[in-house]
N, C-alpha and C positions, 0 to 999 in steps of 0.2 A: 504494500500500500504506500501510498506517495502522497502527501499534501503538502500544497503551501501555504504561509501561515507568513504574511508580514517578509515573502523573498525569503525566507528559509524555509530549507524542504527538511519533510517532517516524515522522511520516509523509515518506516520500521516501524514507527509509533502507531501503540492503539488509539480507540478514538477517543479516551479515558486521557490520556497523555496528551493528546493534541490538543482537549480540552485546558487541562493545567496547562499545557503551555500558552496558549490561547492568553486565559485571564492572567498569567505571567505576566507576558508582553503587554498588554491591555497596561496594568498596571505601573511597569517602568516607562512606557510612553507617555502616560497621563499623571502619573506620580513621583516618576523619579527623576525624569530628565529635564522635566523643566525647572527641578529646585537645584541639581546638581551643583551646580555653578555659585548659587547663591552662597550652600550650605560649607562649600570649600572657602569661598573670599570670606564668612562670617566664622566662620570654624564653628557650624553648628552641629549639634545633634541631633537627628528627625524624631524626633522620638511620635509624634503624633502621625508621622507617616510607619514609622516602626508599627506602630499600634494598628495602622489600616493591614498592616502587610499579614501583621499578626491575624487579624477577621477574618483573613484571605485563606489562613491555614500555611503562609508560608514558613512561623515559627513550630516548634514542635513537629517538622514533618515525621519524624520516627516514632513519637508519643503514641500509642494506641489512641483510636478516639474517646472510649470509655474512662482515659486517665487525660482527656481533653486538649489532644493531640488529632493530626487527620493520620496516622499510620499509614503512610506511603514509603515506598521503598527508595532504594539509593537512584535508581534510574529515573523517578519522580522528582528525586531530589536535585540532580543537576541538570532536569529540565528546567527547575524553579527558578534556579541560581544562576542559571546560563543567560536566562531571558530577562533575567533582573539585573545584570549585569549591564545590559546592555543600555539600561538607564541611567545605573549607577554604581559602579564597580566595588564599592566602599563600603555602600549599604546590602549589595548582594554577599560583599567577604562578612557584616558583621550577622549576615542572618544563616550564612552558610558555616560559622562559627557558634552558633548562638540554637542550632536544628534541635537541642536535645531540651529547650526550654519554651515553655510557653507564655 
């Protein structure tokens, strides 16, 4: 299977993944790139964007859902982070540091 998804192909992925990747992207387009810049020249911390990321289910990906995590796997995982990266390299390293917390 092959999709594209924002000129990246999404070939291998199910449609469960295309999805996560989906709202990923969605997300660093709309939430992270346009603060990047900001958050770098103020030396901020997003925390309020952390919190939206968090809703998203991008904290705690390994968390079972029952201990209030969405328990997704590692290949889940650097869909997340690859596509949030792409918004924001910094805030993708501290949530792809930060997967085992919610």
């Amino acid at each position: 299977m092959s999709t594209t998804i924002d000129g990246v192909a999404a070939e291998g992925l199910n449609e469960e993944q295309i999805q996560i990747q989906s709202i990923a992207q969605e997300f660093a387009r709309n939430e992270l790139a346009p603060n990047m810049s900001t958050w770098d020249a103020k030396e901020e911390f997003p925390v309020d964007t952390l919190k939206k990321a968090a809703a998203l289910g991008f904290s705690g990906i390994y968390i079972k859902p029952e201990n209030g995590g969405t328990g997704l796997g590692r290949i889940e995982a650097s869909i997340v982070f690859e596509a949030l990266s792409h918004g924001c390299v910094s805030t993708s390293a501290y949530l792809s540091i930060h997967k085992y917390t919610i």
